[in-house]
KENU-162174 format. One record per residue: residue number from 0; residue in one letter; y, z, x of N, C-alpha, C in turn. Coordinates in Angstrom, 3 decimals, decimal comma. Example, Ala and Ser with C-alpha at 12.3 -4.5 7.8 and 13.67 -1.06 7.14 Angstrom:
<pts>
<pt><num>0</num><residu>a</residu><n_v>-5,690</n_v><n_w>7,800</n_w><n_u>13,190</n_u><ca_v>-4,500</ca_v><ca_w>7,800</ca_w><ca_u>12,300</ca_u><c_v>-3,300</c_v><c_w>7,800</c_w><c_u>13,200</c_u></pt>
<pt><num>1</num><residu>s</residu><n_v>-2,250</n_v><n_w>7,080</n_w><n_u>12,850</n_u><ca_v>-1,060</ca_v><ca_w>7,140</ca_w><ca_u>13,670</ca_u><c_v>0,030</c_v><c_w>7,870</c_w><c_u>12,900</c_u></pt>
</pts>
This chain:
<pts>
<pt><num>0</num><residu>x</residu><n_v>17,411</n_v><n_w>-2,358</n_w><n_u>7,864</n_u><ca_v>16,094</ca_v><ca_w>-1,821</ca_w><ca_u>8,110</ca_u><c_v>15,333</c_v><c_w>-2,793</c_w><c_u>9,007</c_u></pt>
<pt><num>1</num><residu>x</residu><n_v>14,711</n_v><n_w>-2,184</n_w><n_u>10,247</n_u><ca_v>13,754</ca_v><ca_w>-3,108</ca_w><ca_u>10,844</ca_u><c_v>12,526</c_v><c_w>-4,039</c_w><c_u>10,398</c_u></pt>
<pt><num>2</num><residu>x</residu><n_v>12,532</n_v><n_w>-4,805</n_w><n_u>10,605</n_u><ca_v>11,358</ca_v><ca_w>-5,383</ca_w><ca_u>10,053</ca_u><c_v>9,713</c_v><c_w>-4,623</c_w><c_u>10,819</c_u></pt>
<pt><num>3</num><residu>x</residu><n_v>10,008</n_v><n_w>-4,397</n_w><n_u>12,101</n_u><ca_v>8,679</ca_v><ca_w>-3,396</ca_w><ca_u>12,571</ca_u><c_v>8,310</c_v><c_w>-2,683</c_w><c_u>12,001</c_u></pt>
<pt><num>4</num><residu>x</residu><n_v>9,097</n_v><n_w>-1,707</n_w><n_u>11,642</n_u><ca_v>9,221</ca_v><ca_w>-0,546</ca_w><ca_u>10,376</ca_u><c_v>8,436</c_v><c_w>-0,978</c_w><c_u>9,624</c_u></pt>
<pt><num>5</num><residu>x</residu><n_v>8,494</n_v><n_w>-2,181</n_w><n_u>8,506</n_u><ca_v>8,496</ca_v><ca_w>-2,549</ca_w><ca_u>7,819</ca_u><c_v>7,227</c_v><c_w>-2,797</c_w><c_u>7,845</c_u></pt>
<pt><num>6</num><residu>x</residu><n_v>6,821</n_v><n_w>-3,765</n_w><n_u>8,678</n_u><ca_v>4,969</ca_v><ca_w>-3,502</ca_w><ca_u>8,925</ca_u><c_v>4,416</c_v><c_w>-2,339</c_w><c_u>9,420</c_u></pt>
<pt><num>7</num><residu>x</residu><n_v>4,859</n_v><n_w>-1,777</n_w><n_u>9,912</n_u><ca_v>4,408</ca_v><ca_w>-0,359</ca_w><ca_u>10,396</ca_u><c_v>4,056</c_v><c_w>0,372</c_w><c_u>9,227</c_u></pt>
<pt><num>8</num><residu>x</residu><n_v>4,435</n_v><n_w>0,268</n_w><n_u>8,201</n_u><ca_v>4,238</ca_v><ca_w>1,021</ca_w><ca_u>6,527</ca_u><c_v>3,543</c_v><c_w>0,345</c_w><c_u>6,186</c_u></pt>
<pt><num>9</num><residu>x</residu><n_v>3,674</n_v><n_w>-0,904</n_w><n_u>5,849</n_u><ca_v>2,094</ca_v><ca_w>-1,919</ca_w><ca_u>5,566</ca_u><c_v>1,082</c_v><c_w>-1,528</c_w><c_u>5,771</c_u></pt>
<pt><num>10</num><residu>x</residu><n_v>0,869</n_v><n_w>-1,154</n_w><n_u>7,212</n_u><ca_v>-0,434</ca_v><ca_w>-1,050</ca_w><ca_u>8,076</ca_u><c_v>-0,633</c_v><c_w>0,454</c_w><c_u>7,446</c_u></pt>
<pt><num>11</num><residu>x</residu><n_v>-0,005</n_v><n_w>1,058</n_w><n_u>7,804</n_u><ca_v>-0,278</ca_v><ca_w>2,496</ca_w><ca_u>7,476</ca_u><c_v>-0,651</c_v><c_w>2,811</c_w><c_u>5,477</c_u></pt>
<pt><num>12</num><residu>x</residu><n_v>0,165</n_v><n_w>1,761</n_w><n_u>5,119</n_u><ca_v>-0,322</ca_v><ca_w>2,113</ca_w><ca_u>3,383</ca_u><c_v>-1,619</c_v><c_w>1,067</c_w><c_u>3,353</c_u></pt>
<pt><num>13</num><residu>x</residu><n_v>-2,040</n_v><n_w>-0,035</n_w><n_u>4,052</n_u><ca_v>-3,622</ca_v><ca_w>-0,414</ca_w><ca_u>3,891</ca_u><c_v>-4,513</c_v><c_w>0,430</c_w><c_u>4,684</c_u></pt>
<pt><num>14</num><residu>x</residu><n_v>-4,198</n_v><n_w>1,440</n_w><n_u>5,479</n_u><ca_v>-5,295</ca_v><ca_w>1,852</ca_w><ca_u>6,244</ca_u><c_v>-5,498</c_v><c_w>3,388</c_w><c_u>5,535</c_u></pt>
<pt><num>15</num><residu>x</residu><n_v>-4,609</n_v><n_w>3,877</n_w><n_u>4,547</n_u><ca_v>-4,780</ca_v><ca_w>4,826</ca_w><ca_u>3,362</ca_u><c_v>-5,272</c_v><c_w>3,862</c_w><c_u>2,373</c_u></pt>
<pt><num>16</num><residu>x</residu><n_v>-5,506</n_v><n_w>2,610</n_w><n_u>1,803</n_u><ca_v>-6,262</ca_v><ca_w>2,277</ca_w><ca_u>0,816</ca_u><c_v>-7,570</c_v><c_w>2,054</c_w><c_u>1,138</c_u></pt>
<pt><num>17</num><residu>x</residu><n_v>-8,027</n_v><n_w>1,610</n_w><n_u>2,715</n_u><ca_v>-9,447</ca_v><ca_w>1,655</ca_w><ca_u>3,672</ca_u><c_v>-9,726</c_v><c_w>3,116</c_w><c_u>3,083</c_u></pt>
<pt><num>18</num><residu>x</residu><n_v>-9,023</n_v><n_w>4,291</n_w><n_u>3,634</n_u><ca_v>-9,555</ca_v><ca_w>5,516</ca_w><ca_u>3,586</ca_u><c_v>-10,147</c_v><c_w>6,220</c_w><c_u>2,112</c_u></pt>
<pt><num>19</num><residu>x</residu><n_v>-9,289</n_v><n_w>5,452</n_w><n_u>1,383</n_u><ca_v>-9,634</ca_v><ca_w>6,029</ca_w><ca_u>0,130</ca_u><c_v>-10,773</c_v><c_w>5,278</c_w><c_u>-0,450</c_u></pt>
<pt><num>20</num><residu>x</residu><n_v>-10,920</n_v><n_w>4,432</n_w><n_u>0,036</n_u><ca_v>-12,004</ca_v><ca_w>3,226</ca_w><ca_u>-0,637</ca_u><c_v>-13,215</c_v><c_w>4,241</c_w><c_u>-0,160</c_u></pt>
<pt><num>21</num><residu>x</residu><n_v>-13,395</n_v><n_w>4,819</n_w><n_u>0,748</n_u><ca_v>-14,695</ca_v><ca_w>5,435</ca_w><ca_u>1,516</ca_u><c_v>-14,795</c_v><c_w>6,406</c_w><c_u>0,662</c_u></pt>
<pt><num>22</num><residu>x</residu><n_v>-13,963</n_v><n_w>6,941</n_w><n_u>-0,325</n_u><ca_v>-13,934</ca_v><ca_w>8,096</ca_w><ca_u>-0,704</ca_u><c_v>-14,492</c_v><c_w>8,121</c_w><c_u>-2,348</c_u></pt>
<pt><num>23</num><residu>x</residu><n_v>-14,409</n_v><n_w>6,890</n_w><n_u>-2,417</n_u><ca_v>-14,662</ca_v><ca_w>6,813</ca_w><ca_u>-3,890</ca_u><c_v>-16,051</c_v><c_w>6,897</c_w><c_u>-4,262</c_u></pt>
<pt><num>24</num><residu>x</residu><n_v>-16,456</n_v><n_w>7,732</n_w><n_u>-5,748</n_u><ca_v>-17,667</ca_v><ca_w>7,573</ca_w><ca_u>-6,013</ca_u><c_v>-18,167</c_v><c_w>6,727</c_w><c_u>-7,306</c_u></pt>
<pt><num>25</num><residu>x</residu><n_v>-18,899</n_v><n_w>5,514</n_w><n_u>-6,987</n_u><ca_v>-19,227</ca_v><ca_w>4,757</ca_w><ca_u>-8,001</ca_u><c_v>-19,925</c_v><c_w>4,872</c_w><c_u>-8,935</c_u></pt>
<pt><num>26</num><residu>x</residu><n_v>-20,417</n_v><n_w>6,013</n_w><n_u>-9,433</n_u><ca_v>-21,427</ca_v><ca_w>6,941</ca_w><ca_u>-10,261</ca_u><c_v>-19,803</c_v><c_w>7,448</c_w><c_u>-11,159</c_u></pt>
<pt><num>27</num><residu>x</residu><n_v>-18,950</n_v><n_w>8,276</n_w><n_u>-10,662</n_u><ca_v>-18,055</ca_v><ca_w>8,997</ca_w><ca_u>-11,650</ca_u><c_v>-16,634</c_v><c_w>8,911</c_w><c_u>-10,748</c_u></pt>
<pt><num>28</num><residu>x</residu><n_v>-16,238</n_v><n_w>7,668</n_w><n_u>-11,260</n_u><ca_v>-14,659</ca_v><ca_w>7,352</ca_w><ca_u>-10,890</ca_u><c_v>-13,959</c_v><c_w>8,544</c_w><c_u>-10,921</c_u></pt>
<pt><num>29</num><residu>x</residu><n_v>-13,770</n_v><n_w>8,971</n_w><n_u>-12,126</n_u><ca_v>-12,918</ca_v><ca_w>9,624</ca_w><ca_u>-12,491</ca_u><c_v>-13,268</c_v><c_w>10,757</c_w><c_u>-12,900</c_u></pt>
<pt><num>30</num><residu>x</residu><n_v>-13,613</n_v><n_w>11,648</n_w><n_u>-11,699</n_u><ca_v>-13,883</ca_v><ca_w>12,893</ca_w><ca_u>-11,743</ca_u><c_v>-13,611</c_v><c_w>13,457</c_w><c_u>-10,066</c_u></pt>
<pt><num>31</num><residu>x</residu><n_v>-13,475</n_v><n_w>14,377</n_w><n_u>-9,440</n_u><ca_v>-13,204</ca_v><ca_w>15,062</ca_w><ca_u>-8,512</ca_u><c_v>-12,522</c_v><c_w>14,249</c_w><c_u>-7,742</c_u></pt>
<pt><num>32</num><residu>x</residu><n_v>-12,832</n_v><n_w>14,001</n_w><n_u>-6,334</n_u><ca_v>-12,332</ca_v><ca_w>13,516</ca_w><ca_u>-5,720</ca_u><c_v>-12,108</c_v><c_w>11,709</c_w><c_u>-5,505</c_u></pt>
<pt><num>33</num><residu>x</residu><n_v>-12,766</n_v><n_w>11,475</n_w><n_u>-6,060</n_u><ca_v>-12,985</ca_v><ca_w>9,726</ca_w><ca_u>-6,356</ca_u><c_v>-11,750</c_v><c_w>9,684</c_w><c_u>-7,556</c_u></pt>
<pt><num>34</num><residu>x</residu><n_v>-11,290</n_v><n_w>10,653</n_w><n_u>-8,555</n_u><ca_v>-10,079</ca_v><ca_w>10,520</ca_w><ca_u>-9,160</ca_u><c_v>-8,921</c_v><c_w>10,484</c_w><c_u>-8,339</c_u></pt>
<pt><num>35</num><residu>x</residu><n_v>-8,745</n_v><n_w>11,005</n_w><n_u>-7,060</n_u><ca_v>-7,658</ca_v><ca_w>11,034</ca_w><ca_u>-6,735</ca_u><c_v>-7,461</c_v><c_w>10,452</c_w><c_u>-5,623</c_u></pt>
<pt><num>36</num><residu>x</residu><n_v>-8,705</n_v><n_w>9,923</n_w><n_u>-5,228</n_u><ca_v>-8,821</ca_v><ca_w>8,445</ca_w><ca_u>-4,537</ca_u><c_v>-8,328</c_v><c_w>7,677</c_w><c_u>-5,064</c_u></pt>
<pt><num>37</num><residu>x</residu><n_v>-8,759</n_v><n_w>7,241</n_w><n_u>-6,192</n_u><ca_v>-8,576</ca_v><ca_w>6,233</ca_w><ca_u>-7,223</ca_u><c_v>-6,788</c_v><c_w>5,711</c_w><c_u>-7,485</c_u></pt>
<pt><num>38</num><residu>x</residu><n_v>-6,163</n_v><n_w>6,918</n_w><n_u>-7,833</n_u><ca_v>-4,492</ca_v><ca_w>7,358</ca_w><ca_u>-7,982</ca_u><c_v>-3,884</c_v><c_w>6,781</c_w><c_u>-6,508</c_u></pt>
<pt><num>39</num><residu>x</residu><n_v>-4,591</n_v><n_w>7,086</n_w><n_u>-5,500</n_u><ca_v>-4,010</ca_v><ca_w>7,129</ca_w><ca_u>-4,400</ca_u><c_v>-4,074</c_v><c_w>5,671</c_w><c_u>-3,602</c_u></pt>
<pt><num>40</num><residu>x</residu><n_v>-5,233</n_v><n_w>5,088</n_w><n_u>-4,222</n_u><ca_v>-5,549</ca_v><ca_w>3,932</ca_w><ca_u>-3,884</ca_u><c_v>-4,206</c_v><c_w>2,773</c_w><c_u>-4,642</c_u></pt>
<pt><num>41</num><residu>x</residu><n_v>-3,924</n_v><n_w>3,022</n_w><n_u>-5,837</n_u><ca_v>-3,034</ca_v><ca_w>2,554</ca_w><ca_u>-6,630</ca_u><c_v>-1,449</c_v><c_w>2,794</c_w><c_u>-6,312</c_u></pt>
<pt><num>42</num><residu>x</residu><n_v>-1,420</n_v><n_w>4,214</n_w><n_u>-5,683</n_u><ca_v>0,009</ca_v><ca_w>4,390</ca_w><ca_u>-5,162</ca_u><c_v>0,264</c_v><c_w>3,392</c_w><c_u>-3,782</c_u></pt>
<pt><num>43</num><residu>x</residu><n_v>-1,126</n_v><n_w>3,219</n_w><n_u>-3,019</n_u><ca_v>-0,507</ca_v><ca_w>2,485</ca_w><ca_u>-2,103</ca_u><c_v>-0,404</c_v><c_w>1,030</c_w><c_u>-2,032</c_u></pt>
<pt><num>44</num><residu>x</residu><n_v>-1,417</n_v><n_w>0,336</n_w><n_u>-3,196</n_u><ca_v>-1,499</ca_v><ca_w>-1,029</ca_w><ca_u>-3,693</ca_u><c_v>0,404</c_v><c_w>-1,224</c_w><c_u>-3,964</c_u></pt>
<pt><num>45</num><residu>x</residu><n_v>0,813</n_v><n_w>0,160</n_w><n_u>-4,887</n_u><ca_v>2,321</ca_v><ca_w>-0,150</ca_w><ca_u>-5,181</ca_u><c_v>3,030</c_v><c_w>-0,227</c_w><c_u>-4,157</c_u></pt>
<pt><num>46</num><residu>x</residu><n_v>2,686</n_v><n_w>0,258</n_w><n_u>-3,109</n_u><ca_v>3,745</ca_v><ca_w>0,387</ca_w><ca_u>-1,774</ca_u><c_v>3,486</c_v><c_w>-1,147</c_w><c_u>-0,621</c_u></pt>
<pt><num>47</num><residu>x</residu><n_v>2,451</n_v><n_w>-1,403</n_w><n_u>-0,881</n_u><ca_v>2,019</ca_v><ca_w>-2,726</ca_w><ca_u>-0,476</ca_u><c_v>3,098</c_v><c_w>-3,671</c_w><c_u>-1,368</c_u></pt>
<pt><num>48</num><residu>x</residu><n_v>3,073</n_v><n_w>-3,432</n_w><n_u>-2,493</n_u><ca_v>3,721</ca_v><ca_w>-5,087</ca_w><ca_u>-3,122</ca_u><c_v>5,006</c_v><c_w>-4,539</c_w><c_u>-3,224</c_u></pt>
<pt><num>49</num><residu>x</residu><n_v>5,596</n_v><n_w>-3,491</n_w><n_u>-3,285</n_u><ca_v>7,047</ca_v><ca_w>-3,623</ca_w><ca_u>-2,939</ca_u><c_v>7,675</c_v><c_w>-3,756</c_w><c_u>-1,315</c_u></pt>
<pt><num>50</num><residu>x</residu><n_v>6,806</n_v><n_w>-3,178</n_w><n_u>0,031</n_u><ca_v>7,299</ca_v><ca_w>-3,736</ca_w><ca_u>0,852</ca_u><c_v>7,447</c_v><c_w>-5,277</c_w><c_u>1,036</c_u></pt>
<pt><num>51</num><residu>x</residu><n_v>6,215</n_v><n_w>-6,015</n_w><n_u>0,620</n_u><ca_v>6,143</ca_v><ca_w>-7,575</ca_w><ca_u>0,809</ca_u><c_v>7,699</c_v><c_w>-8,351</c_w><c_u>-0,362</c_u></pt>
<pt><num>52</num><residu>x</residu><n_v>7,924</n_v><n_w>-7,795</n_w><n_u>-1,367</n_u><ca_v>9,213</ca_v><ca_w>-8,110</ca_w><ca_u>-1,631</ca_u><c_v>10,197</c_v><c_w>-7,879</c_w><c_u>-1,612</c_u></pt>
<pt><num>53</num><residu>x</residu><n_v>9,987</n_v><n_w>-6,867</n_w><n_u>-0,664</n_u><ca_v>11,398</ca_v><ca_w>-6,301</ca_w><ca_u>0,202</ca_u><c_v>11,375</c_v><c_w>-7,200</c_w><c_u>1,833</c_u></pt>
<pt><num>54</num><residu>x</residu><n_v>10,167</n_v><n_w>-7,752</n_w><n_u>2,636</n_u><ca_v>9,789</ca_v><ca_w>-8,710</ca_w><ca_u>3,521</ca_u><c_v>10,357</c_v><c_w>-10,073</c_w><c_u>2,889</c_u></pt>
<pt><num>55</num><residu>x</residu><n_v>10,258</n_v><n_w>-10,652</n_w><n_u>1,541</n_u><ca_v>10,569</ca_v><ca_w>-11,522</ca_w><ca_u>1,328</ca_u><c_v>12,486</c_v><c_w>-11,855</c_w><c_u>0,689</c_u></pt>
<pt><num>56</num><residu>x</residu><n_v>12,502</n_v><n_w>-10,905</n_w><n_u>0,446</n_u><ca_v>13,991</ca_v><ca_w>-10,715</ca_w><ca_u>0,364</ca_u><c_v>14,855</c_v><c_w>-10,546</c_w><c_u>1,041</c_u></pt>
<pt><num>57</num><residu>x</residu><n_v>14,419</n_v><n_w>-10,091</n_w><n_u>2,521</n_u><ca_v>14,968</ca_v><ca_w>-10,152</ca_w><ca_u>3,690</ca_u><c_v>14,776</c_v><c_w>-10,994</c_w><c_u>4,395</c_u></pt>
<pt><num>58</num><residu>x</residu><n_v>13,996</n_v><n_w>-12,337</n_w><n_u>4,052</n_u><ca_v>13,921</ca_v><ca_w>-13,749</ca_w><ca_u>4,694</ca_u><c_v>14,692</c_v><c_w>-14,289</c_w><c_u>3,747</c_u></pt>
<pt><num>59</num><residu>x</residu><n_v>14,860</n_v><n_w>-14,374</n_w><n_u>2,727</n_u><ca_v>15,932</ca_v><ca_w>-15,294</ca_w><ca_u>1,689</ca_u><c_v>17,173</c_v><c_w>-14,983</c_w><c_u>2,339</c_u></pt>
<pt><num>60</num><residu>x</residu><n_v>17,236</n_v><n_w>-13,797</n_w><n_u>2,522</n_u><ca_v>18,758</ca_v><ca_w>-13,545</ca_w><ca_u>2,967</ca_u><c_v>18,912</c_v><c_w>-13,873</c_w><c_u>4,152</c_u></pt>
<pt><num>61</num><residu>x</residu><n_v>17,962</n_v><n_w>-13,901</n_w><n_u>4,941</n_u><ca_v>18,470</ca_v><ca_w>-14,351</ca_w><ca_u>6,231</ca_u><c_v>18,842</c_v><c_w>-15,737</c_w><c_u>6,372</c_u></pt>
<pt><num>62</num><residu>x</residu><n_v>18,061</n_v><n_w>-16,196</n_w><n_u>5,235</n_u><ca_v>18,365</ca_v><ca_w>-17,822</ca_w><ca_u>5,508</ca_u><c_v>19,603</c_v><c_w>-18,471</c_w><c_u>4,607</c_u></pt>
<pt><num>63</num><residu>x</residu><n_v>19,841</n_v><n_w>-17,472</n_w><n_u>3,858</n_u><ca_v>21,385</ca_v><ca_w>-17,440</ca_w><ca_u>2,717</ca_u><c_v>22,568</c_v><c_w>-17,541</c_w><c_u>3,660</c_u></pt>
<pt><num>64</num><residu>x</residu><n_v>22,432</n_v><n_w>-16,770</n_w><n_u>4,945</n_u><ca_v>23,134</ca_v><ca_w>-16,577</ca_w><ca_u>5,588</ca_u><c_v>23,551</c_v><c_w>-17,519</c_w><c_u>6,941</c_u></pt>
</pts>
C-alpha cells in the first residue's frame, strides 16, 4: 500500500471530523443531527488512529528490513 494513499485518508478522515465539528449542537448532543455528527466524528477519530499504526508499522518494517 502507498504511503500517499495513506495520507490521502488521513486528510480526508480529519477534514470529515472539521465537518462534523460544525455540525454539532452544544445545547442537545444527542439528538438529531449533532447525534450523528457525534458517531461520525468518532468513526473517523477510529480511522485516524488505525491509519497512524498502520504508518507506524510500515516504518518498523521498513527498517526490519
Amino acid at each position: 500500500m502507498k504511503i500517499i494513499f495513506i495520507y490521502i485518508l488521513l486528510v480526508i478522515a480529519i477534514g470529515l471530523m472539521i465537518f462534523n465539528a460544525t455540525k454539532l449542537d452544544f445545547d442537545a448532543l444527542t439528538e438529531g443531527d449533532s447525534a450523528t455528527a457525534l458517531i461520525t466524528m468518532g468513526a473517523s477519530a477510529c480511522t485516524i488512529l488505525l491509519l497512524v499504526i498502520l504508518l507506524v508499522s510500515l516504518k518498523i518494517e521498513k527498517k526490519v528490513k
